[in-house]
VOBA-1610 file (N, C-alpha, C; in pm, whole numbers, padded with zeros to 5 digits, always signed):
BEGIN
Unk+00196+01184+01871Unk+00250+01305+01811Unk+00176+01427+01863Unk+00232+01517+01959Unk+00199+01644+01957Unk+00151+01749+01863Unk+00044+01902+01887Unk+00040+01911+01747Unk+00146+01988+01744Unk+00119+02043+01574Unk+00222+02131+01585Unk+00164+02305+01573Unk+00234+02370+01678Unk+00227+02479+01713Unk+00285+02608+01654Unk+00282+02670+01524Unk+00347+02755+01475Unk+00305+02896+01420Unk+00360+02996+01353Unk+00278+03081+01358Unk+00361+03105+01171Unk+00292+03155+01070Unk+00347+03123+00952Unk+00339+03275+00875Unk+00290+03379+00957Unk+00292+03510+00924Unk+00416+03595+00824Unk+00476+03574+00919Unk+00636+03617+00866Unk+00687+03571+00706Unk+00537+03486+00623Unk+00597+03439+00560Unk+00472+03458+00409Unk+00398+03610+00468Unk+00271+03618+00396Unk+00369+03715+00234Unk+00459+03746+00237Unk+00498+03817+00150Unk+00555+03745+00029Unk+00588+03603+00059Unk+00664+03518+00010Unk+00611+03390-00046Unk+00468+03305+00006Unk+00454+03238-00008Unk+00276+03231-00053Unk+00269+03248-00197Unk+00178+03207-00229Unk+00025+03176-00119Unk+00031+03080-00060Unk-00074+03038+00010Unk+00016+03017+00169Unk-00104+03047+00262Unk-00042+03080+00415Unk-00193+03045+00468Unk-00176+02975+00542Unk-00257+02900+00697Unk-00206+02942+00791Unk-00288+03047+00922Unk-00210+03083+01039Unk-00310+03065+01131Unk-00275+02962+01204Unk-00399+02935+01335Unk-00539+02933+01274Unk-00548+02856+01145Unk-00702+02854+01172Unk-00758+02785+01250Unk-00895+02819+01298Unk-00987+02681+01372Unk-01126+02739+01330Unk-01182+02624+01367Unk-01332+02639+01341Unk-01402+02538+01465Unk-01516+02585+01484Unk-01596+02510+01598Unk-01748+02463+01531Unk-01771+02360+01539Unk-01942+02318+01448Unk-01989+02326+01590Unk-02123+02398+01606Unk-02184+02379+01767Unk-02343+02345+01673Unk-02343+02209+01781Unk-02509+02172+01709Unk-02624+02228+01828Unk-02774+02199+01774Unk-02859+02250+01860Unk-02902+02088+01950Unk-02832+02138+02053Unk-02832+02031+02176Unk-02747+01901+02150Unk-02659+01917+02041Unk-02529+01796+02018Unk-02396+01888+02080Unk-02331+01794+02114Unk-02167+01826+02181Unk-02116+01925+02039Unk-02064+02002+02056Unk-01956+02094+02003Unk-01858+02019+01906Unk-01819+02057+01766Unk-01751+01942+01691Unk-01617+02076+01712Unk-01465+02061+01686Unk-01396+02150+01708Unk-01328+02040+01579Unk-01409+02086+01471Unk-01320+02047+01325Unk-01114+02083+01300Unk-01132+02256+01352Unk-00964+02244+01331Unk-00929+02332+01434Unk-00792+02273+01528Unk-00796+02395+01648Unk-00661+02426+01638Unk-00670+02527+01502Unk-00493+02628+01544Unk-00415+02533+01443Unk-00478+02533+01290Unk-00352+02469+01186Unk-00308+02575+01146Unk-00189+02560+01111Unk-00047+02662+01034Unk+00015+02585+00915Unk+00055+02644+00811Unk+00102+02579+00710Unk+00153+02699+00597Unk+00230+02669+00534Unk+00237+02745+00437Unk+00300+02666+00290Unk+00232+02711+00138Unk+00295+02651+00044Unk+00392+02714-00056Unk+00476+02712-00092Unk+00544+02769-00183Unk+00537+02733-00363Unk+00536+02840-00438Unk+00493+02796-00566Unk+00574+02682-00638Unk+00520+02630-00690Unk+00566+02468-00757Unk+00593+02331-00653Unk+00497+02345-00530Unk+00510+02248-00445Unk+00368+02206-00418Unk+00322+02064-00462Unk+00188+02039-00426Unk+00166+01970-00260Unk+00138+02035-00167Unk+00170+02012+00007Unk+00001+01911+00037Unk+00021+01800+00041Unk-00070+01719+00078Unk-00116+01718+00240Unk-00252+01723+00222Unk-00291+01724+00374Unk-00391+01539+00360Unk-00316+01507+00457Unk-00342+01359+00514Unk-00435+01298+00612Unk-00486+01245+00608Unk-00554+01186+00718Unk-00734+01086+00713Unk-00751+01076+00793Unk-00907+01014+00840Unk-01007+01085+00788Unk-01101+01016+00753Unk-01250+01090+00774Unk-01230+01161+00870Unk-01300+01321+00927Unk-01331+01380+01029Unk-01227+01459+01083Unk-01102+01455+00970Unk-00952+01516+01040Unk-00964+01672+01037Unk-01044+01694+00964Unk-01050+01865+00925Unk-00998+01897+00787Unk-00965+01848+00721Unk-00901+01856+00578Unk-00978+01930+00520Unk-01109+01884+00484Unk-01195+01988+00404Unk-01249+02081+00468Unk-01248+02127+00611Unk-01278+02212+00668Unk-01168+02325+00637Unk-01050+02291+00626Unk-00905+02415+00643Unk-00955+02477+00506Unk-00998+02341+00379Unk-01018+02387+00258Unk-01088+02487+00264Unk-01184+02445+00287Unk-01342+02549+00321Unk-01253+02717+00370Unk-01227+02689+00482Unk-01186+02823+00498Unk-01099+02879+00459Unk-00981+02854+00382Unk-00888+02932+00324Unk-00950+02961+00191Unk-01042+02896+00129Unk-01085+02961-00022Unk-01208+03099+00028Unk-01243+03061+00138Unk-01401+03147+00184Unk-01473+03107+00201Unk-01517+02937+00170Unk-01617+02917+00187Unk-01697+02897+00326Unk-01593+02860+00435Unk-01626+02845+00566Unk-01582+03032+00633Unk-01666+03073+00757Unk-01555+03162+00791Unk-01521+03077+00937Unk-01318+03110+00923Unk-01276+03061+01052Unk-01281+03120+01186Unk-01354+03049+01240Unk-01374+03095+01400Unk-01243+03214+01455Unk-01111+03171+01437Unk-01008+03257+01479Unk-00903+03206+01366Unk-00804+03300+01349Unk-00650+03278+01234Unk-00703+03369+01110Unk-00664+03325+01030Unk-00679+03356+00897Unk-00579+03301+00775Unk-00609+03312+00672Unk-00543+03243+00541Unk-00530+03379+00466Unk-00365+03349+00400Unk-00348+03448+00301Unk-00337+03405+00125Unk-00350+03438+00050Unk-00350+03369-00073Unk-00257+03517-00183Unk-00147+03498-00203Unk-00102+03603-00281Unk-00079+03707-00235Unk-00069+03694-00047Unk-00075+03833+00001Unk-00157+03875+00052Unk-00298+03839+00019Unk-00441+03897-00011Unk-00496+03821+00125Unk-00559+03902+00259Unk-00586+03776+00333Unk-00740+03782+00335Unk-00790+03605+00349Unk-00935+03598+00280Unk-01020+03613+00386Unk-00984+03692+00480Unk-01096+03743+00615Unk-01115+03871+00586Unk-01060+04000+00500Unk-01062+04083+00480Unk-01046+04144+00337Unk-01007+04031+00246Unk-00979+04093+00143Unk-01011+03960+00019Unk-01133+03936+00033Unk-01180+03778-00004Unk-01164+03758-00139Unk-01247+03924-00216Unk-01237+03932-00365Unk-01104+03916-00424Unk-00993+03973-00356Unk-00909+03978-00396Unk-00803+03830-00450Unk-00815+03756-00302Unk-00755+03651-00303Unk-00828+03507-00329Unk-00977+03508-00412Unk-01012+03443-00496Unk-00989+03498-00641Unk-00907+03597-00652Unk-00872+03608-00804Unk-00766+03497-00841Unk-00701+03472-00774Unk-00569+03359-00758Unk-00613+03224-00723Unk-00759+03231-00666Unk-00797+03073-00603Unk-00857+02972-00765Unk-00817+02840-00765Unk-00876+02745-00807Unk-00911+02653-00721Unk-01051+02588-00723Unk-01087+02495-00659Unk-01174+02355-00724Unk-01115+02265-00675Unk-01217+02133-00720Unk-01231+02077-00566Unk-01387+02090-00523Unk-01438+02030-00412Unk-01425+01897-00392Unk-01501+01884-00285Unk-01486+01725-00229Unk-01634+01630-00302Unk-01758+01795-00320Unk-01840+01682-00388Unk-01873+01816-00539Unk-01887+01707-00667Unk-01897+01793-00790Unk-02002+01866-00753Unk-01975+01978-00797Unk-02076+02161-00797Unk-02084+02138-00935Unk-02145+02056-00986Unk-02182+02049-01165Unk-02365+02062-01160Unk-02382+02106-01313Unk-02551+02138-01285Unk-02588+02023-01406Unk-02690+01937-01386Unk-02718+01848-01451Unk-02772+01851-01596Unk-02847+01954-01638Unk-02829+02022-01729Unk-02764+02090-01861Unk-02623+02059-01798Unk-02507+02155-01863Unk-02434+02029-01948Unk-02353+02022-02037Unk-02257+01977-02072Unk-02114+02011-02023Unk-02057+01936-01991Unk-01908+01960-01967Unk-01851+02036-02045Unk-01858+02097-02192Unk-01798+02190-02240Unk-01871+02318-02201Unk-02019+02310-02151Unk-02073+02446-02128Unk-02049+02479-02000Unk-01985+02340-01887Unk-01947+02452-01784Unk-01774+02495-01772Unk-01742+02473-01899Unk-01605+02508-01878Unk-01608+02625-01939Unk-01703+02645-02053Unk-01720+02808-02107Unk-01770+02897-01943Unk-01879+02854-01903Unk-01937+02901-01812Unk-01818+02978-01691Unk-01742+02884-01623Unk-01682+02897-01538Unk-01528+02994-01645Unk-01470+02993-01724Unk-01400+03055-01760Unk-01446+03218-01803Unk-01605+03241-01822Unk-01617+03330-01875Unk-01648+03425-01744Unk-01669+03352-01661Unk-01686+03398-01521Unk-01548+03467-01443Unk-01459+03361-01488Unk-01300+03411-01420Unk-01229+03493-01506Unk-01318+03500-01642Unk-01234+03657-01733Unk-01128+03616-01790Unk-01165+03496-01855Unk-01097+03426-01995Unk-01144+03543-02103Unk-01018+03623-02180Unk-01089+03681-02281Unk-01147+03600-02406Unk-01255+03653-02487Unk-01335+03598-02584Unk-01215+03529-02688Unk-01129+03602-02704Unk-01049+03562-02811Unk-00943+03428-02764Unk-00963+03402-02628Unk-00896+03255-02615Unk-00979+03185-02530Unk-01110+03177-02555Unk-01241+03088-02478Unk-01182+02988-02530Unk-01218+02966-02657Unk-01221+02835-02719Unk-01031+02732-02747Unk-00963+02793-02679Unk-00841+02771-02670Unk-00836+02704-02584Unk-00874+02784-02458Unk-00874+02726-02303Unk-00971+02610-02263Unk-01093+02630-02316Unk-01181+02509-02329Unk-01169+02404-02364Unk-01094+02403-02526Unk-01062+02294-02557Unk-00989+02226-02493Unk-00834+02308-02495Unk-00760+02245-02420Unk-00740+02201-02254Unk-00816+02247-02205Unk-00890+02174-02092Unk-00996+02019-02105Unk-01035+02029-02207Unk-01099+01890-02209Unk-00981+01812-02312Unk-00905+01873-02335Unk-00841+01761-02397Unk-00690+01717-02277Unk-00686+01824-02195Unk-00549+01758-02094Unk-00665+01649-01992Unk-00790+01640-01974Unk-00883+01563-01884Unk-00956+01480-01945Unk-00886+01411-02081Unk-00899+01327-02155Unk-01100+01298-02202Unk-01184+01400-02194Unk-01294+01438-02178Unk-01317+01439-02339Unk-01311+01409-02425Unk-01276+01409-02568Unk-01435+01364-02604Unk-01476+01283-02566Unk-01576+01203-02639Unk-01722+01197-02517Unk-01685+01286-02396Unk-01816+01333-02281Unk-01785+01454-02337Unk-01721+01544-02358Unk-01730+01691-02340Unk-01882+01758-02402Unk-01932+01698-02491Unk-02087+01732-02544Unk-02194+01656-02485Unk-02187+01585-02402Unk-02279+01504-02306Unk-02327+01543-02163Unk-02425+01559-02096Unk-02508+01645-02019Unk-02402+01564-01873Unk-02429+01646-01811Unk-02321+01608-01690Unk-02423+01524-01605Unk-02514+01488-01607Unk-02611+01398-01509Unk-02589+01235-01616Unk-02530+01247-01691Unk-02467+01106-01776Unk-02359+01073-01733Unk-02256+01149-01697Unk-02137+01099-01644Unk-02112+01028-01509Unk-02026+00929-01529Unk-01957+00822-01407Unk-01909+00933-01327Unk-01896+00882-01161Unk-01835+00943-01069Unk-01694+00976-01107Unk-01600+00942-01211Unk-01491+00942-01241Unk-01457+01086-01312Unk-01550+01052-01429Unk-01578+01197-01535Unk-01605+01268-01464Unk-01687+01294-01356Unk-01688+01434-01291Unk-01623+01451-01229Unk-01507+01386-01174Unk-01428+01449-01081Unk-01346+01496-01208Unk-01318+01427-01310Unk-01237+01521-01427Unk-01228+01640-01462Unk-01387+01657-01464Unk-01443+01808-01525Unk-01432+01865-01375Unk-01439+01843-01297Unk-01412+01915-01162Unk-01281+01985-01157Unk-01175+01888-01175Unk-01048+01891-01196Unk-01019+02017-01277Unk-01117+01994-01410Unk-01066+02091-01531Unk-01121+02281-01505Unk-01244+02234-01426Unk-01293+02380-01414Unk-01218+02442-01296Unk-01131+02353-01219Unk-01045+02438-01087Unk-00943+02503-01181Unk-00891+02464-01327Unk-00763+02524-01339Unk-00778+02614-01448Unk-00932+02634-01518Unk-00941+02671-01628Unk-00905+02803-01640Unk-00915+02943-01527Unk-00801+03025-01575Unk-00689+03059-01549Unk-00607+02937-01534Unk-00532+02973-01475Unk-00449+03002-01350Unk-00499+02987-01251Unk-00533+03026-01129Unk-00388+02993-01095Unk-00304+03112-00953Unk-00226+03089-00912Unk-00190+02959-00764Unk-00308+02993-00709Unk-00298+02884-00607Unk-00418+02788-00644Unk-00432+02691-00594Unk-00496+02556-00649Unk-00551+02481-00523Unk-00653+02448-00511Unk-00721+02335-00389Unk-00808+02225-00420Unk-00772+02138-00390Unk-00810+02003-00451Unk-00808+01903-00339Unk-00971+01890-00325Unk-01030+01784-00206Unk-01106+01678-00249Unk-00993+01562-00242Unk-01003+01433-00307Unk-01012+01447-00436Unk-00944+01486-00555Unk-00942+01478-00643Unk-00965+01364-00718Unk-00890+01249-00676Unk-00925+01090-00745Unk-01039+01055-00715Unk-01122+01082-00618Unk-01220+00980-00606Unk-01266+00922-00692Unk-01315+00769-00707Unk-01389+00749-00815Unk-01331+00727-00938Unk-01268+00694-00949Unk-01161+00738-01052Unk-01056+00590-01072Unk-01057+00543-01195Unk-01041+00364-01137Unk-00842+00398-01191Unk-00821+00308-01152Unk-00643+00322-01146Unk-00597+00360-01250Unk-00610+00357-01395Unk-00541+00416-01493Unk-00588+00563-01493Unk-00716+00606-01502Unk-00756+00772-01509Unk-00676+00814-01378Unk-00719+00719-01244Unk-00580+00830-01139Unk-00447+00815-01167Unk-00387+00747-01250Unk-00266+00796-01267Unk-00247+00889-01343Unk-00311+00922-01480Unk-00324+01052-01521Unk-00356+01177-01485Unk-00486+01162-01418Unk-00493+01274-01307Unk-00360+01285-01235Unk-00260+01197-01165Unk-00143+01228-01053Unk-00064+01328-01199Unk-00035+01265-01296Unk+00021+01313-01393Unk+00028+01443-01419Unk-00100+01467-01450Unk-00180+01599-01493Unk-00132+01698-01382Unk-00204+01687-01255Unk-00139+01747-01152Unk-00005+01799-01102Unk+00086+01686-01126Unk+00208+01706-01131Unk+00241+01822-01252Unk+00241+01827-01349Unk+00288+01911-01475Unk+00181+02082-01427Unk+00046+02096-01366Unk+00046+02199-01335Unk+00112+02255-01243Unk+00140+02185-01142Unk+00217+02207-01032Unk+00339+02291-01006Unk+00423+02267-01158Unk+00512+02350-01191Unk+00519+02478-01167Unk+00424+02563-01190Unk+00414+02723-01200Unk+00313+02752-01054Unk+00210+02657-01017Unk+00162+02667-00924Unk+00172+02662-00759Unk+00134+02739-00671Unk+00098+02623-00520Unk-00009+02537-00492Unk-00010+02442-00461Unk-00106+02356-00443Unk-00158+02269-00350Unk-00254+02261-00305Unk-00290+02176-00179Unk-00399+02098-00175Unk-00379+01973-00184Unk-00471+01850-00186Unk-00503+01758-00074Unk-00587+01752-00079Unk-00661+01648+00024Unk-00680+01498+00014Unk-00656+01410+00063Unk-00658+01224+00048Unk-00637+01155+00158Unk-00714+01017+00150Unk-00676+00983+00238Unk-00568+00885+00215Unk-00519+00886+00091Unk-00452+00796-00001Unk-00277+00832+00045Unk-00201+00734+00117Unk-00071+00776+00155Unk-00004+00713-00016Unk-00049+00650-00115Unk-00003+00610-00214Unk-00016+00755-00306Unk-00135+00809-00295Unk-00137+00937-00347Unk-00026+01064-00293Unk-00009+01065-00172Unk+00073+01167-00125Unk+00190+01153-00186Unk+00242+01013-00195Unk+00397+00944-00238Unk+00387+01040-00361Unk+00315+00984-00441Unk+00296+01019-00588Unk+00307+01132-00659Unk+00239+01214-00551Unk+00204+01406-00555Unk+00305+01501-00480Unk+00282+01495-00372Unk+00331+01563-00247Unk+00483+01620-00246Unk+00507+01713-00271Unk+00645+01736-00210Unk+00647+01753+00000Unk+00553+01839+00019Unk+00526+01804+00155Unk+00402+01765+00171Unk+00361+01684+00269Unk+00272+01645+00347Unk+00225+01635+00506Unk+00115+01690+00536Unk+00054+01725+00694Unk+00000+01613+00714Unk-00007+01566+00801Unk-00106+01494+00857Unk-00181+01542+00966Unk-00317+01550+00946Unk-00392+01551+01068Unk-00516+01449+01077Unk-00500+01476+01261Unk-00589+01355+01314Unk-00669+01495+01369Unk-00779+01466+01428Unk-00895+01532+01549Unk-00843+01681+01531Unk-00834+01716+01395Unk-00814+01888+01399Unk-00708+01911+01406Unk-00599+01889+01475Unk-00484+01875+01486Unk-00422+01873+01351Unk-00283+01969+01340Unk-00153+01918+01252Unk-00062+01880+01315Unk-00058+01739+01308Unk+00022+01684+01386Unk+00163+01630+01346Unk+00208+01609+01227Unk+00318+01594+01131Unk+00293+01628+01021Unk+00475+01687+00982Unk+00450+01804+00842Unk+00582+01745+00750Unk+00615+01730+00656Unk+00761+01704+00603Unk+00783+01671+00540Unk+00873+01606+00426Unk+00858+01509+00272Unk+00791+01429+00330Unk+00774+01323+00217Unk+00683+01147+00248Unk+00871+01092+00348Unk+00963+01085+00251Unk+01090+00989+00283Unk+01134+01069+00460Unk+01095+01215+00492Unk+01111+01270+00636Unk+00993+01191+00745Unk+00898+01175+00670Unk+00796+01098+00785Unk+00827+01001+00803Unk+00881+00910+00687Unk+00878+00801+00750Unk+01010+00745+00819Unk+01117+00841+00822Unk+01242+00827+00856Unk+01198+00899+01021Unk+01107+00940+01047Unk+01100+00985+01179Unk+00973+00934+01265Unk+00892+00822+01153Unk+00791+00741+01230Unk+00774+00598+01154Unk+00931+00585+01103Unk+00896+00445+01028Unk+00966+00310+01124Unk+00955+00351+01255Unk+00988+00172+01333Unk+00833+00123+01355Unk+00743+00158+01317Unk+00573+00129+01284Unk+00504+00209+01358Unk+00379+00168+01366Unk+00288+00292+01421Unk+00210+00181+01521Unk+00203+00337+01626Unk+00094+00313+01793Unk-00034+00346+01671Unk-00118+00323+01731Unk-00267+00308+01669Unk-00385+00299+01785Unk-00467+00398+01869Unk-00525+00426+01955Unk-00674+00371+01907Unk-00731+00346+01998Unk-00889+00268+01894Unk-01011+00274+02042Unk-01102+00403+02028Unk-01174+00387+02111Unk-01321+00321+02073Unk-01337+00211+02146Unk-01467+00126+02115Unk-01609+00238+02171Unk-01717+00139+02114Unk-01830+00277+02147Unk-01925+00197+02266Unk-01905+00052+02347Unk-01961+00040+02446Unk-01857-00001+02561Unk-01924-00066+02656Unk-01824-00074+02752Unk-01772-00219+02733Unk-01872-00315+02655Unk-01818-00453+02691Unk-01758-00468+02514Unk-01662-00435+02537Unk-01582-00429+02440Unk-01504-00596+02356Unk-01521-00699+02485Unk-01440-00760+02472Unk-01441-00891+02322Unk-01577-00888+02273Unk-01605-00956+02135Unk-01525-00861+01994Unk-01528-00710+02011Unk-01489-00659+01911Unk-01349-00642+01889Unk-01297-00666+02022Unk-01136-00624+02037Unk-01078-00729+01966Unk-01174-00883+02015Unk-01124-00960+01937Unk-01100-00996+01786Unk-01244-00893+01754Unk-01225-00885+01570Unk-01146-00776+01548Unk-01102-00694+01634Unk-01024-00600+01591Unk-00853-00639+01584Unk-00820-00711+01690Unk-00704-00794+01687Unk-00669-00883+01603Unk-00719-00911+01539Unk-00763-01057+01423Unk-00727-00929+01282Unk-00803-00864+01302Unk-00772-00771+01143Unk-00667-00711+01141Unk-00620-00626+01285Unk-00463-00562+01243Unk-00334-00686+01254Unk-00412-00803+01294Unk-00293-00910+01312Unk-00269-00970+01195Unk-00316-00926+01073Unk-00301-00993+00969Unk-00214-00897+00886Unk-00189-00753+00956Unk-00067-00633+00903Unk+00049-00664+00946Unk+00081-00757+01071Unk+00219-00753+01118Unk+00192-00850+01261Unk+00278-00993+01269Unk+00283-01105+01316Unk+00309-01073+01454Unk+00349-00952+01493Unk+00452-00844+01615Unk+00306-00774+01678Unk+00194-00805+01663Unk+00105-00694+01741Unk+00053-00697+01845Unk+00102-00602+01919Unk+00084-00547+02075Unk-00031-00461+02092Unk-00104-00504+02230Unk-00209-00450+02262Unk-00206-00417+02404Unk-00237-00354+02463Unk-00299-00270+02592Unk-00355-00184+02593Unk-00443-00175+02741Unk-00542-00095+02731Unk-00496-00023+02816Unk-00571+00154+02757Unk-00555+00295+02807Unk-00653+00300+02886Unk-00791+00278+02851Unk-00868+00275+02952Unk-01024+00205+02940Unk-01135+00220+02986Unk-01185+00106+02984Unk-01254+00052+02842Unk-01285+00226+02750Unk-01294+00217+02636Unk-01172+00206+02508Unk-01039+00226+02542Unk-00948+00321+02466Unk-00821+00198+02452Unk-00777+00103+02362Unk-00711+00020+02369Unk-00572+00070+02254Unk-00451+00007+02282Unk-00366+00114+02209Unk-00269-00039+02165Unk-00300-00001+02005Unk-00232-00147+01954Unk-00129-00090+01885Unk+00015-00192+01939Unk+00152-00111+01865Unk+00133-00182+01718Unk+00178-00163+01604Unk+00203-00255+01512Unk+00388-00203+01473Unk+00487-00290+01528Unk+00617-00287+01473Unk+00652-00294+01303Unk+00549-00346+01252Unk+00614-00336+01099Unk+00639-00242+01042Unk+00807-00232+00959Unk+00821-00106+00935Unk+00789-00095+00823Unk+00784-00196+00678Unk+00718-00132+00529Unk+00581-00142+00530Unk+00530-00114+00637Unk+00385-00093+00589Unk+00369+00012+00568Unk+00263+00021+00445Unk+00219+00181+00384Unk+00148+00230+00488Unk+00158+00341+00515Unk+00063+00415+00599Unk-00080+00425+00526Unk-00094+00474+00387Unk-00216+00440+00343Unk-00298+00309+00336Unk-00266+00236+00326Unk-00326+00046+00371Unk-00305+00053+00513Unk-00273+00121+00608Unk-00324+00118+00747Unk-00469+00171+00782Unk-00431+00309+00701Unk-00568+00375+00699Unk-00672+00333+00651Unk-00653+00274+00549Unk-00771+00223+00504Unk-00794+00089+00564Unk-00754+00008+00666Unk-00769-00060+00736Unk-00870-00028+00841Unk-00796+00090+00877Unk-00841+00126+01026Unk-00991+00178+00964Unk-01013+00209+00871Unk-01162+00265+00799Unk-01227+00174+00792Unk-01206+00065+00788Unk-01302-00044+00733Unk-01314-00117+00852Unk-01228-00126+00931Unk-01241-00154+01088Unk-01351-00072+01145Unk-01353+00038+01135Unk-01468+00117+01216Unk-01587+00111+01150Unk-01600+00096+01028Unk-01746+00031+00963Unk-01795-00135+01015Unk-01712-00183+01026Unk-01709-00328+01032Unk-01760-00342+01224Unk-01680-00283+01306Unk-01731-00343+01452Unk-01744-00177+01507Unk-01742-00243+01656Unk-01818-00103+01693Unk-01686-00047+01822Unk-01666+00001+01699Unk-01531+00140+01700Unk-01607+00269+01692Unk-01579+00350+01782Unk-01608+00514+01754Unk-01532+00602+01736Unk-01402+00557+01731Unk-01289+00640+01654Unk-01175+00607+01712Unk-01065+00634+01608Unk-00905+00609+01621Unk-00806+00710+01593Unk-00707+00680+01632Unk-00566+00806+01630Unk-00432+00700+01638
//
């Protein structure tokens, strides 16, 4: 898949949240150059939660980073409400909510004191603190932690209260990087829940590597690989335009490759009875898999546990 090349300007008056050519470059001191995102475009419209897809290392939380402020992008810019956040940052974090990729909670605090905290910050008036508070720990089912110090809570509970302090005033646009983590199958379906019902009045853009999550959430979804946006469209458009199965590129990290290929052939041969292999080049082997109901998310997380498991240095 080529990326995709667009320019989303024309569309800053109209659409809530706007991505136009961002990129960013990580340059280390005496490491190769990382080129996290080169030239994504996107735009969301209000009451559509637009999932961005992909791998460890795709740039997902990097686009995040820079469309709220927290990164600045090398070249492009992001608009939020109009407001664009290279020039007009205060403005277009009046509209931003965010729940990161790792909890910004202080160990110290109780979950009800950082929801006072963070609301009194975003200019919740006094006379509906305790409105908004509550009812924030009670849509994040937080009922019986909300008076308990946040260095007590499971990885689950904090992504909750994470969850709850991105939306607590309100906020017109919304960013949410990995929201489930951690989070065992009944609380993420409430969370998908939860999400869904703000979504309504909101724009929204989430991060996963979960293609079961995108199904669930997503009215559109991006995928990117190596920085790249490389496919954009409903879940039922992707897979109607990449569902006869997926090429799967797999570069090994030495030259004598030939013990791992074999554990690598052995693991995707257990996704589909049809799997084709040849090599691109002396590192770079390109395995077709024809099956067409395979989830794209159980690929991915295949191909993840493949590269922990043998000595893979990355795939596309």
């Amino acid at each position: 898949m080529p990326p995709i090349v667009s320019s989303t300007r024309d569309f800053i008056s109209t659409s809530p949240i706007i991505a136009d050519e961002l990129k960013k470059t990580y340059s280390g001191h005496g490491a190769p150059d990382v080129r996290a995102c080169r030239g994504v475009s996107f735009k969301v419209n209000s009451g559509i939660v637009y999932g961005l897809l992909g791998p460890n290392g795709a740039g997902k939380s990097t686009m995040i980073s820079m469309m709220v402020g927290i990164e600045k992008a090398d070249e492009g810019d992001a608009w939020i409400n109009s407001s664009s956040v290279t020039f007009d940052l205060a403005a277009a974090r009046r509209d931003i909510g965010l729940c990161p990729q790792f909890d910004a909670l202080i160990d110290n605090l109780t979950g009800r004191e950082h929801l006072i905290m963070f609301a009194m910050i975003r200019g919740v008036p006094p006379r509906l603190m305790s409105t908004v508070v509550e009812g924030a720990i009670k849509d994040m089912k937080l009922e019986q932690k909300a008076g308990a110090l946040t260095k007590t809570y499971s990885g689950g509970n904090k992504r909750k209260l994470s969850v709850a302090i991105s939306h607590v005033a309100n906020p017109k646009c919304v960013f949410m990087d990995e929201p489930s983590t951690g989070m065992d199958p009944e609380t993420r379906r409430h969370m998908w829940n939860y999400i869904s019902s703000i979504a309504k009045k909101r724009a929204v853009v989430l991060t996963t590597h979960s293609m079961e999550e995108a199904d669930a959430l997503c009215s559109q979804i991006g995928i990117m690989i190596q920085g790249h946006l490389r496919a954009q469209g409903t879940s039922q458009e992707l897979k109607s335009r990449f569902g006869s199965g997926y090429q799967v590129y797999v570069r090994f990290r030495n030259d004598e490759v030939a013990r791992d290929l074999e554990d690598v052939q052995k693991r995707l041969g257990t996704l589909s009875e049809g799997l084709v292999t040849d090599q691109s080049s002396p590192k770079i082997f390109r395995f077709a898999i024809p099956r067409t109901d395979l989830r794209l998310g159980d690929l991915f997380r295949m191909l993840l546990t493949i590269k922990d498991d043998f000595g893979v240095e990355d795939f596309r």
